[in-house]
PDB file of N, CA, C and O in Angstrom:
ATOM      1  N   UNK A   1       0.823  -1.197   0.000  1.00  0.00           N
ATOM      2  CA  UNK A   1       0.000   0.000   0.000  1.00  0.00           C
ATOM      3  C   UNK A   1       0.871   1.267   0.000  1.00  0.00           C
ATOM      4  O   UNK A   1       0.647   2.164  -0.813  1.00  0.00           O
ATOM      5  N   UNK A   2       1.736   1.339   0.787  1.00  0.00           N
ATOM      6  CA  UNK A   2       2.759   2.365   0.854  1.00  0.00           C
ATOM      7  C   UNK A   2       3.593   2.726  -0.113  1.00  0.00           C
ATOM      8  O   UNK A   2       4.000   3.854  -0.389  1.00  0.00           O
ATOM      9  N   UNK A   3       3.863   1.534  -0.695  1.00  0.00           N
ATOM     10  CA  UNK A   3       4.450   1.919  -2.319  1.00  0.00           C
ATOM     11  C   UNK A   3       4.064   2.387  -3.261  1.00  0.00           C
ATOM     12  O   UNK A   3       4.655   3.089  -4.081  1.00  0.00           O
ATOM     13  N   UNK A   4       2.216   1.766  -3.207  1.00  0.00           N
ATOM     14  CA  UNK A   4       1.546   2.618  -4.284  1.00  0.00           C
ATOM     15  C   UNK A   4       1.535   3.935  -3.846  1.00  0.00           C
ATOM     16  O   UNK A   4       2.025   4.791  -4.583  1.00  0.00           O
ATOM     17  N   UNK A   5       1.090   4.226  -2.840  1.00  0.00           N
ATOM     18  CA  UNK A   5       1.145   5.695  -2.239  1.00  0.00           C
ATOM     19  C   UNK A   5       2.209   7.013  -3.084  1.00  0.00           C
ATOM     20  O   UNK A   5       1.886   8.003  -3.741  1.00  0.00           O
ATOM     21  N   UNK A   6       3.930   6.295  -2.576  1.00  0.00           N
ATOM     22  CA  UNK A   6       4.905   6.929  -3.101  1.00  0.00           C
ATOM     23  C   UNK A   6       5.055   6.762  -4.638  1.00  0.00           C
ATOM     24  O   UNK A   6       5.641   7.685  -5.203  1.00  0.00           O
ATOM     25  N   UNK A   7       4.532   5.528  -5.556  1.00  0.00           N
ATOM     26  CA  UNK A   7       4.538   5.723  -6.647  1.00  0.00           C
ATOM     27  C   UNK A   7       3.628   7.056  -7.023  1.00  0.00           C
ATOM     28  O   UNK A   7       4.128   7.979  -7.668  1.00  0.00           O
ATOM     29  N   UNK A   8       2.112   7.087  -6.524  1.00  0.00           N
ATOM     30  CA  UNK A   8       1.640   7.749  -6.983  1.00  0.00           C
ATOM     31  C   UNK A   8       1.960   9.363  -6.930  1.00  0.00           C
ATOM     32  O   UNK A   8       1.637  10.212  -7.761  1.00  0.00           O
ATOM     33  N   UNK A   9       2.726   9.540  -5.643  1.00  0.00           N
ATOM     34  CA  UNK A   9       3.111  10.469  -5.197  1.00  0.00           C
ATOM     35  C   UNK A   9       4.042  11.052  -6.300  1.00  0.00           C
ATOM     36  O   UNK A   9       3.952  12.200  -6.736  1.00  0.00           O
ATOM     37  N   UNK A  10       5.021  10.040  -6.728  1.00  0.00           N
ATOM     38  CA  UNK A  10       5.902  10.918  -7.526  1.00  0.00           C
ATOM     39  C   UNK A  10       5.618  11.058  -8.600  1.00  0.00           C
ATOM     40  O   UNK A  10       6.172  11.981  -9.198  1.00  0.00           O
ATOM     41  N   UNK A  11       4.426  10.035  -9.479  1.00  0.00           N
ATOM     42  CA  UNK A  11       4.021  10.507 -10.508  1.00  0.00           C
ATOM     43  C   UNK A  11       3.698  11.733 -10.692  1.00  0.00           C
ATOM     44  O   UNK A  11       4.277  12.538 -11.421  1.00  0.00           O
ATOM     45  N   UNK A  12       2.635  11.929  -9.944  1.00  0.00           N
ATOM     46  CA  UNK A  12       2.367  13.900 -10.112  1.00  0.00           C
ATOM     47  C   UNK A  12       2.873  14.837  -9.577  1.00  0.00           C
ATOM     48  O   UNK A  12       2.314  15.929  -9.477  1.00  0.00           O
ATOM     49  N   UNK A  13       4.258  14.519  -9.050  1.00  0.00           N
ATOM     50  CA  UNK A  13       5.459  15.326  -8.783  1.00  0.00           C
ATOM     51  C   UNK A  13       6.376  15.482 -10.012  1.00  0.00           C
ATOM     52  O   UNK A  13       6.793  16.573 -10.399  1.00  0.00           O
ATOM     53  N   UNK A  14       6.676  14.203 -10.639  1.00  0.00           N
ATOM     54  CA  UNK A  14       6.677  14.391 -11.867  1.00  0.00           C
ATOM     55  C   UNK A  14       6.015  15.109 -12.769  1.00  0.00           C
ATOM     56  O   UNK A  14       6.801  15.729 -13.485  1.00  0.00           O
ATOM     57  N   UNK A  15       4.496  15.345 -13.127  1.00  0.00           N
ATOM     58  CA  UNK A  15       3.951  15.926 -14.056  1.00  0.00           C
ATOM     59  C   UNK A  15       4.467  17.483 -13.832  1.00  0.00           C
ATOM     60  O   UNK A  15       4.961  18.372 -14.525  1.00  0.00           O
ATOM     61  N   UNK A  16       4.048  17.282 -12.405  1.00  0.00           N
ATOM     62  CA  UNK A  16       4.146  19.140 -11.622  1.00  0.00           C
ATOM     63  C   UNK A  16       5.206  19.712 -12.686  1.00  0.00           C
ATOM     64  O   UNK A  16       5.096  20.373 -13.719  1.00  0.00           O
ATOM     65  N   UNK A  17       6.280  19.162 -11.972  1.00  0.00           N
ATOM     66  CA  UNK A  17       7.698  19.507 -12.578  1.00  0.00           C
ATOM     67  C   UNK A  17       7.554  19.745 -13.986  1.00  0.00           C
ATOM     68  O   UNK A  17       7.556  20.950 -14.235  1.00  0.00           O
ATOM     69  N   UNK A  18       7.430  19.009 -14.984  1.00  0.00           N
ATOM     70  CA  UNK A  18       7.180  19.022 -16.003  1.00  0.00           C
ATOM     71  C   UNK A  18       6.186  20.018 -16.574  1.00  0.00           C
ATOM     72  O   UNK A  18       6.611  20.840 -17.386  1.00  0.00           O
ATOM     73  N   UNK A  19       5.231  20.023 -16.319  1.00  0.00           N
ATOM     74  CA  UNK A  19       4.622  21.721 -16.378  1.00  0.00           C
ATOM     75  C   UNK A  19       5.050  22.769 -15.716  1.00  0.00           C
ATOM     76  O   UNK A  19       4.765  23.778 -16.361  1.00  0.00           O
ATOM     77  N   UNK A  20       5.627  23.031 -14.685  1.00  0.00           N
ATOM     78  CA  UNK A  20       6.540  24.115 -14.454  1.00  0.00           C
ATOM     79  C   UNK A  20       7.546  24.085 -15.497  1.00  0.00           C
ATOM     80  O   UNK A  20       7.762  25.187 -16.000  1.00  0.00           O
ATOM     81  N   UNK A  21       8.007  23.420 -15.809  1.00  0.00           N
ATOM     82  CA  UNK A  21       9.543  23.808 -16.199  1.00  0.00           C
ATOM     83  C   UNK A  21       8.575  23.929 -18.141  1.00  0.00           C
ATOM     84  O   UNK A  21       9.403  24.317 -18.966  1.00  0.00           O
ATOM     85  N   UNK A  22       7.565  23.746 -18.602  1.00  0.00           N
ATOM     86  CA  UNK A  22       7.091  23.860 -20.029  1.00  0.00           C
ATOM     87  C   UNK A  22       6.778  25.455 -19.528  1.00  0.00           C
ATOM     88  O   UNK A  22       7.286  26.316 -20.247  1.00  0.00           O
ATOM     89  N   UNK A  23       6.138  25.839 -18.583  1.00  0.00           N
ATOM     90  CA  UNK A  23       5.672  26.834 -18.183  1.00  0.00           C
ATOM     91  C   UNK A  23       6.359  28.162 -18.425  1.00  0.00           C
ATOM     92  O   UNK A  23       6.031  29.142 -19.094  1.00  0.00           O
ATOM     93  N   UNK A  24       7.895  27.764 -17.328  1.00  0.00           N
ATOM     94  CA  UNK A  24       8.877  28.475 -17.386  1.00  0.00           C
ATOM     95  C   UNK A  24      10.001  28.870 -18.506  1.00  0.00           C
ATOM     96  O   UNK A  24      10.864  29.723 -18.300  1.00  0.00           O
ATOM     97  N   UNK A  25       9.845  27.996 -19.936  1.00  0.00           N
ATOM     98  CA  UNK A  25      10.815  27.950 -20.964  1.00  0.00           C
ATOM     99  C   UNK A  25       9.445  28.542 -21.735  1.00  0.00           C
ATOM    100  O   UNK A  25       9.857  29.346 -22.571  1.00  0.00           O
ATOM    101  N   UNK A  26       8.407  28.487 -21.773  1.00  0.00           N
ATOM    102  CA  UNK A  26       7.184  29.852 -22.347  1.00  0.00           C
ATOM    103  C   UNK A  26       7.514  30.834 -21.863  1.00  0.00           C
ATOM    104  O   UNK A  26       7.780  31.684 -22.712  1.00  0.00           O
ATOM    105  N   UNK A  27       7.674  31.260 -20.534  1.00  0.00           N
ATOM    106  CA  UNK A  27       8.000  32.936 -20.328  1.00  0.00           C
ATOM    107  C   UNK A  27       9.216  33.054 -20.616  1.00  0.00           C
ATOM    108  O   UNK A  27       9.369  34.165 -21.124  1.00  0.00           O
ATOM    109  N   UNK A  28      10.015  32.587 -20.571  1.00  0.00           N
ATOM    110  CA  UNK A  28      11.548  32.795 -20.956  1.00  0.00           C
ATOM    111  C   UNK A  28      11.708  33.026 -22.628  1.00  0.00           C
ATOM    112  O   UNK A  28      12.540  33.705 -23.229  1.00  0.00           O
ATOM    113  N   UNK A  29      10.887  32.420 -23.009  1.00  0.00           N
ATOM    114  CA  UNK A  29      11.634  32.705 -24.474  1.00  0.00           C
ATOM    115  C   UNK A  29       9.790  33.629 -25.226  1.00  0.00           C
ATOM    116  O   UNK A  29       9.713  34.398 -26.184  1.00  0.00           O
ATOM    117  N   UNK A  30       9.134  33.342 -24.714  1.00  0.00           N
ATOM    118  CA  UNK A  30       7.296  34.252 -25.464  1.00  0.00           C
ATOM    119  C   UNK A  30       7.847  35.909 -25.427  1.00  0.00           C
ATOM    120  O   UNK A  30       8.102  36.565 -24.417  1.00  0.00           O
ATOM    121  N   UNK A  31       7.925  36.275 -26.624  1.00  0.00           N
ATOM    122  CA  UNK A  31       7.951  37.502 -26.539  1.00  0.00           C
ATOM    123  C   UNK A  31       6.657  38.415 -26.088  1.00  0.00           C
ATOM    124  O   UNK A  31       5.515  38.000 -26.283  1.00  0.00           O
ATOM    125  N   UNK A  32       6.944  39.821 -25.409  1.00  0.00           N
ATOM    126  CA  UNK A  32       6.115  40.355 -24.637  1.00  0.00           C
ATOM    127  C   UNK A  32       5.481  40.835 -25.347  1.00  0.00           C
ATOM    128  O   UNK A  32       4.307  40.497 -25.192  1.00  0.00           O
ATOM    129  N   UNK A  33       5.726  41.900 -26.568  1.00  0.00           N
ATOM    130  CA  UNK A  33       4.907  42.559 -27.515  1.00  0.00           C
ATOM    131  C   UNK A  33       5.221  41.220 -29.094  1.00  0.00           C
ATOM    132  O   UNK A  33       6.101  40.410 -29.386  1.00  0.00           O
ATOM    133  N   UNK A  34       3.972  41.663 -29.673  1.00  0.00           N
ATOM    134  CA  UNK A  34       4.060  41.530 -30.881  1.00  0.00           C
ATOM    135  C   UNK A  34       4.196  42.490 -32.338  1.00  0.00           C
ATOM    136  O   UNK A  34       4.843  42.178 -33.338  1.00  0.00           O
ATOM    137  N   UNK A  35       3.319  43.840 -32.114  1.00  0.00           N
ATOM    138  CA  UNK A  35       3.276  44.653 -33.043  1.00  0.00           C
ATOM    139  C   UNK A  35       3.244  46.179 -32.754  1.00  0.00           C
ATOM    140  O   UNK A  35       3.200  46.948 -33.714  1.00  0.00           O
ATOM    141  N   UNK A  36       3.262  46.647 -31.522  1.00  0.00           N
ATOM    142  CA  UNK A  36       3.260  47.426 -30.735  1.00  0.00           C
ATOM    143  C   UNK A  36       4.424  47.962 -30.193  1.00  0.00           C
ATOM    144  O   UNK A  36       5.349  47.230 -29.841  1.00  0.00           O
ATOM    145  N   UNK A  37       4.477  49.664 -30.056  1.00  0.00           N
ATOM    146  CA  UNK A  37       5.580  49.775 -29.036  1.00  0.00           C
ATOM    147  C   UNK A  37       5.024  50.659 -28.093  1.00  0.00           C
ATOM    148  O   UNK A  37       4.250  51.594 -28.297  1.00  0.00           O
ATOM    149  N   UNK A  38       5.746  50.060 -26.521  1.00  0.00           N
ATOM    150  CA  UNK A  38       5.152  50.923 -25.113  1.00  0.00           C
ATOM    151  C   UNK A  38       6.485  51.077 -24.252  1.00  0.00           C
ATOM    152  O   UNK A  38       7.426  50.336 -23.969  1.00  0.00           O
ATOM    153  N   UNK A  39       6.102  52.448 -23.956  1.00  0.00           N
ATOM    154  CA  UNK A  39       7.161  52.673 -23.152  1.00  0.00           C
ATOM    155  C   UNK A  39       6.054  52.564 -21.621  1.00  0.00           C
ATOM    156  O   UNK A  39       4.874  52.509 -21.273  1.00  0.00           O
ATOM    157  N   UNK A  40       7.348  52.582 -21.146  1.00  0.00           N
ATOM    158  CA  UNK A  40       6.739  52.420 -19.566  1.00  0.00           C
ATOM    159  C   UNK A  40       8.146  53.076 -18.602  1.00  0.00           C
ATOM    160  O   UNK A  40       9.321  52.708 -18.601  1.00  0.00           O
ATOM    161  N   UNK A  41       7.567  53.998 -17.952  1.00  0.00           N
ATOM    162  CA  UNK A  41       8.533  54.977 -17.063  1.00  0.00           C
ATOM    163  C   UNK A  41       8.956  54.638 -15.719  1.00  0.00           C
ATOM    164  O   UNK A  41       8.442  55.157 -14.729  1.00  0.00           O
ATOM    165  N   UNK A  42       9.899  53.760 -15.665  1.00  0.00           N
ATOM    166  CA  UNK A  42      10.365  53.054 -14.109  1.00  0.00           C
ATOM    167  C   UNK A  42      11.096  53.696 -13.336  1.00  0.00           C
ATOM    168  O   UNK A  42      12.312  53.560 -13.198  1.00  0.00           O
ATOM    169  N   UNK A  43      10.433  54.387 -12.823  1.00  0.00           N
ATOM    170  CA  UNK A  43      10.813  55.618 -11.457  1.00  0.00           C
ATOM    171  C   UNK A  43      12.093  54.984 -10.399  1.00  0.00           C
ATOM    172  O   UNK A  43      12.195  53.797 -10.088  1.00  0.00           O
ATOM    173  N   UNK A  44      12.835  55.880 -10.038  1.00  0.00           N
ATOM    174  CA  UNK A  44      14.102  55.165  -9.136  1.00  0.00           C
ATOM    175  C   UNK A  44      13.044  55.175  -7.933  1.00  0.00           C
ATOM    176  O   UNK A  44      12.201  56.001  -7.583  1.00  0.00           O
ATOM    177  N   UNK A  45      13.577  53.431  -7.250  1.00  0.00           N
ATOM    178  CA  UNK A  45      12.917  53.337  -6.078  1.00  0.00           C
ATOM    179  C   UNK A  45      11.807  52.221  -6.434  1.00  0.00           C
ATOM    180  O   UNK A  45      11.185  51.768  -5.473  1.00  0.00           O
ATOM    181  N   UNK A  46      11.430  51.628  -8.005  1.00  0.00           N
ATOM    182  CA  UNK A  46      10.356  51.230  -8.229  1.00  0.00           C
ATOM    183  C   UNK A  46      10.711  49.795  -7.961  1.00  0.00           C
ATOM    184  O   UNK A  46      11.743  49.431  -8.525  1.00  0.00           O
ATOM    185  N   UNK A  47       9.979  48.729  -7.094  1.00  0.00           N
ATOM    186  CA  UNK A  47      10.207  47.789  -6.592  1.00  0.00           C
ATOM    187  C   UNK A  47       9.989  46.248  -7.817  1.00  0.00           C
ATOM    188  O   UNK A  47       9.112  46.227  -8.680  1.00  0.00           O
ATOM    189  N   UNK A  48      10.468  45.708  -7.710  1.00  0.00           N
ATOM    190  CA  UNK A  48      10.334  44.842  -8.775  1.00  0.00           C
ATOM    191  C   UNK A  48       8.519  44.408  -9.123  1.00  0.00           C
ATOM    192  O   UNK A  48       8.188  44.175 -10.285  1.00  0.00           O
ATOM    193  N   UNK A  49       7.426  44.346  -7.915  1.00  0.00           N
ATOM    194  CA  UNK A  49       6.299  44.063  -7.875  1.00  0.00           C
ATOM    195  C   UNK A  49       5.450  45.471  -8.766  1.00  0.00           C
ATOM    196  O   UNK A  49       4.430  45.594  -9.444  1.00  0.00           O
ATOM    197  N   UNK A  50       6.462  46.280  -8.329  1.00  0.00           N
ATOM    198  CA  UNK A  50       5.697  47.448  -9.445  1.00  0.00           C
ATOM    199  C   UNK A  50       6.112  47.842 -10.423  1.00  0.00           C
ATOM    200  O   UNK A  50       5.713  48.962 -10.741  1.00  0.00           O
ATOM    201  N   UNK A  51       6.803  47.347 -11.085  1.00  0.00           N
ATOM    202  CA  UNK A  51       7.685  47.378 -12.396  1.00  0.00           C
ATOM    203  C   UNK A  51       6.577  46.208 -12.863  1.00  0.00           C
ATOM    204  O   UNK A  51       5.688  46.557 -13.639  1.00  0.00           O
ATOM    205  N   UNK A  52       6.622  44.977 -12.445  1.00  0.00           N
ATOM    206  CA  UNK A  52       5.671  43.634 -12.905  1.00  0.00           C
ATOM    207  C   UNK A  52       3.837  44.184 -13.311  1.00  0.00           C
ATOM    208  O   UNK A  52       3.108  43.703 -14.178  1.00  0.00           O
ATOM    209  N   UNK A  53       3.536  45.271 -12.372  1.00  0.00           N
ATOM    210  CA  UNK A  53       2.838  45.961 -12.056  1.00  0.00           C
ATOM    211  C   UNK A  53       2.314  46.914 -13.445  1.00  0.00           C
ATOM    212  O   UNK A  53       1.323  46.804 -14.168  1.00  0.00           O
ATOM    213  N   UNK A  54       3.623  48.016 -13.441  1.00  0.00           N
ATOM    214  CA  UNK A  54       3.468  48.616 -14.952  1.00  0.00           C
ATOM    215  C   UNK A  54       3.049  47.482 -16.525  1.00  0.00           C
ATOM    216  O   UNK A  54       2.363  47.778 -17.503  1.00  0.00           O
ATOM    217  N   UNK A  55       3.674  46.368 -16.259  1.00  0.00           N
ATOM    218  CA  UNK A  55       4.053  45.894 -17.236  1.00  0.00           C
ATOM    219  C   UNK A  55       2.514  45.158 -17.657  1.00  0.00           C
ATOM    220  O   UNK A  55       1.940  45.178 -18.745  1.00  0.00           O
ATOM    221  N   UNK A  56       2.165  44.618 -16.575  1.00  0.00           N
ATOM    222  CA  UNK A  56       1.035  43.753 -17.025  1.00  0.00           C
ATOM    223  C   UNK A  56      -0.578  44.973 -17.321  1.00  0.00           C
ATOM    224  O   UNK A  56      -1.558  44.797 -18.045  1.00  0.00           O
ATOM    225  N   UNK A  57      -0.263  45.995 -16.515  1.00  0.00           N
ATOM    226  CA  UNK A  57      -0.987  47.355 -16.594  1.00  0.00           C
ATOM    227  C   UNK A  57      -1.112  47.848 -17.957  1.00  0.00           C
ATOM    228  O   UNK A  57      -2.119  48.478 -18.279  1.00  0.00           O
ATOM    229  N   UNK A  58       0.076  47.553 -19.004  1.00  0.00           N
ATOM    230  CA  UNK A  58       0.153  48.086 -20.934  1.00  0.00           C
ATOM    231  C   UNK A  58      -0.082  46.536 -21.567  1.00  0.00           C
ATOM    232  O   UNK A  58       0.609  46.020 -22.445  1.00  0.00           O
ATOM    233  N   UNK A  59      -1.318  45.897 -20.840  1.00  0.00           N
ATOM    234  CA  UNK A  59      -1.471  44.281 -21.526  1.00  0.00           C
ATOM    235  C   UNK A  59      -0.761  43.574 -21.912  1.00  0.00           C
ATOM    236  O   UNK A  59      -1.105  42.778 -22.786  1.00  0.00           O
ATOM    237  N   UNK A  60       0.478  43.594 -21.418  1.00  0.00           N
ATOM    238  CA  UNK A  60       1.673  42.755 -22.212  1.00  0.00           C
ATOM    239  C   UNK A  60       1.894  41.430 -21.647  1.00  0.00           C
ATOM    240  O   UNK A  60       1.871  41.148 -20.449  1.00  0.00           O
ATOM    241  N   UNK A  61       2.178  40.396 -22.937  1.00  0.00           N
ATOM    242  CA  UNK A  61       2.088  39.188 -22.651  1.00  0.00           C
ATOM    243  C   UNK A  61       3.315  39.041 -21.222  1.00  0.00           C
ATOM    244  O   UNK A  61       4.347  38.623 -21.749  1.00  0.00           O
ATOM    245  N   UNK A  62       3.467  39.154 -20.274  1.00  0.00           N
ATOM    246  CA  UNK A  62       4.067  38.827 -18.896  1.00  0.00           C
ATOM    247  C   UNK A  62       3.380  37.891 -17.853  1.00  0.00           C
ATOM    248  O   UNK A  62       2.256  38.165 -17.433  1.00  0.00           O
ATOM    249  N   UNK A  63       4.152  36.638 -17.382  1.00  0.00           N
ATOM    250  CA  UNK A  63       3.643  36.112 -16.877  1.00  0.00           C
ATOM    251  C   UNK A  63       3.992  36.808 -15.496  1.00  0.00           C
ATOM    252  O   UNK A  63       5.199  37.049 -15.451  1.00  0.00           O
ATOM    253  N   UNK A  64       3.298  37.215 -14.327  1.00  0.00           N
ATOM    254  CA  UNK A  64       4.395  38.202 -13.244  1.00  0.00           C
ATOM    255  C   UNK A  64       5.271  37.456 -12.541  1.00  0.00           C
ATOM    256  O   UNK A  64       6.380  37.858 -12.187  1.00  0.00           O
ATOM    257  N   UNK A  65       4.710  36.118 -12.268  1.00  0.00           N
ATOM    258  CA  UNK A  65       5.317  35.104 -11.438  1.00  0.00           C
ATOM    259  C   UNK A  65       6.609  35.008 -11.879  1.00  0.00           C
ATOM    260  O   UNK A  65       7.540  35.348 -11.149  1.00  0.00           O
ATOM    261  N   UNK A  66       6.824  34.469 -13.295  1.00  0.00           N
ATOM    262  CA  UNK A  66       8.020  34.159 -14.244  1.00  0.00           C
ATOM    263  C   UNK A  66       8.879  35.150 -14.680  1.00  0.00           C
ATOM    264  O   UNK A  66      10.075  35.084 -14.964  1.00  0.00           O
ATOM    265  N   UNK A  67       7.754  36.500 -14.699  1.00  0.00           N
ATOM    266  CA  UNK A  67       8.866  37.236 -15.017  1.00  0.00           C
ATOM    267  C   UNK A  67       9.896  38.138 -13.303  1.00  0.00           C
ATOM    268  O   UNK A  67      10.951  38.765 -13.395  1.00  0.00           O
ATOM    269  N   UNK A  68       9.235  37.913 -12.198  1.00  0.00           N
ATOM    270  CA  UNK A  68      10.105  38.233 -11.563  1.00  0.00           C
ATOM    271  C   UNK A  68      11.261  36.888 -11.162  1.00  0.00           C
ATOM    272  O   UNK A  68      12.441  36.929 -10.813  1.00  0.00           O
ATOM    273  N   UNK A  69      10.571  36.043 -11.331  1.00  0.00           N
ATOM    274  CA  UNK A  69      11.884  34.449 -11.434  1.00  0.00           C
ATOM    275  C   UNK A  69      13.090  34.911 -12.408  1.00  0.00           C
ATOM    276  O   UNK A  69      14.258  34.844 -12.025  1.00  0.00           O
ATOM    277  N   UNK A  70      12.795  35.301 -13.466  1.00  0.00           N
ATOM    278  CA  UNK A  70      13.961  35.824 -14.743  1.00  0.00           C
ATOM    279  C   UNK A  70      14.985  36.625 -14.001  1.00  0.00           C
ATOM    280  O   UNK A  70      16.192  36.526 -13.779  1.00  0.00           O
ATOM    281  N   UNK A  71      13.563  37.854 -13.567  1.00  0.00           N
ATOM    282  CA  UNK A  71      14.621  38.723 -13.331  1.00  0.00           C
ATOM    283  C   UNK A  71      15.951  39.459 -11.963  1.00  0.00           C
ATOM    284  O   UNK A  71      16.875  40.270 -11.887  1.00  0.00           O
ATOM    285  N   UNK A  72      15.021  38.267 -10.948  1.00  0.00           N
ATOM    286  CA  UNK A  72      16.157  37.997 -10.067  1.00  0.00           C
ATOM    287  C   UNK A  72      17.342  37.353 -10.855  1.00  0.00           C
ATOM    288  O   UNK A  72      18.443  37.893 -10.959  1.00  0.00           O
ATOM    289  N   UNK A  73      16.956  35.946 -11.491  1.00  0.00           N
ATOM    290  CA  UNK A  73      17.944  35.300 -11.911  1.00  0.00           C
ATOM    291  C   UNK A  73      19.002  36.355 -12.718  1.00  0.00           C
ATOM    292  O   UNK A  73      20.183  36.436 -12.382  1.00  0.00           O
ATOM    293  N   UNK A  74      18.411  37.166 -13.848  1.00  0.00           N
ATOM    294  CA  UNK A  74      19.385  38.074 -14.103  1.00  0.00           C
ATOM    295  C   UNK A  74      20.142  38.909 -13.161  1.00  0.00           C
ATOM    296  O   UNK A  74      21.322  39.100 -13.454  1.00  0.00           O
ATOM    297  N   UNK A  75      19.671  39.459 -12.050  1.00  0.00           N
ATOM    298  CA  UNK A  75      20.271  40.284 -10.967  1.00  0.00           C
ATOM    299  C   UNK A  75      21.319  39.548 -10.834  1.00  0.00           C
ATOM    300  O   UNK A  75      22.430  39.928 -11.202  1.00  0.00           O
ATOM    301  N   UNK A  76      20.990  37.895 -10.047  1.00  0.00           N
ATOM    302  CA  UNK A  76      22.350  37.560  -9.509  1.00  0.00           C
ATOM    303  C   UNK A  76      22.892  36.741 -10.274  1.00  0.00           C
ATOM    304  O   UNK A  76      23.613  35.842  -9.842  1.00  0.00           O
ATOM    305  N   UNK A  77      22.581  36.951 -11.809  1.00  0.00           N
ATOM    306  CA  UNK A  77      24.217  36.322 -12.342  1.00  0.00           C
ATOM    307  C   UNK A  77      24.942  37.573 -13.012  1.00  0.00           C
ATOM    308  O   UNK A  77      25.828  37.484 -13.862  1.00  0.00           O
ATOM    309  N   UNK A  78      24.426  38.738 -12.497  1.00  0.00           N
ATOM    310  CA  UNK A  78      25.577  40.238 -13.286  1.00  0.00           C
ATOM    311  C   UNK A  78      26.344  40.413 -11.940  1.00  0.00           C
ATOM    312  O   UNK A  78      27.217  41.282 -11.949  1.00  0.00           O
ATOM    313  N   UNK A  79      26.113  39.586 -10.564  1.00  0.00           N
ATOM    314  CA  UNK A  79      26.923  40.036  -9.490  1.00  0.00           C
ATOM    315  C   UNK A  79      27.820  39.157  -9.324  1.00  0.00           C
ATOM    316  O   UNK A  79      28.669  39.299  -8.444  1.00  0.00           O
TER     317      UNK A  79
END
């Protein structure tokens, strides 16, 4: 019984994973605009939640979740 348990367990730990990570290689590479150009004015002081904030505010394809995942990741690999 316990085995099926942990089989089943990791099966949809498996899937999880596997849709996160399809999830995460869509925001990483889906471009934000298609035919459009928007500026957006990021005030010193503007916190990453309100930058995510502006962005999804000019309808742009941004996932917010993914795109603040990116953009830590960019922070700490320029340090």
């Amino acid at each position: 019984m316990n085995s099926k348990i942990i089989g089943f367990t990791l099966l949809i730990l498996s899937f999880m994973g596997g849709w996160l990570w399809m999830d995460y290689q869509s925001a990483l590479h889906q471009p934000a605009l298609v035919d459009k150009t928007v500026y957006i004015e990021i005030e010193k002081g503007d916190s990453l939640d309100r930058i995510t904030d502006k962005l999804v505010d000019q309808k742009l394809a941004v996932k917010p979740f993914w795109f603040k995942v990116i953009a830590l990741q960019e922070m700490h690999s320029k340090t």
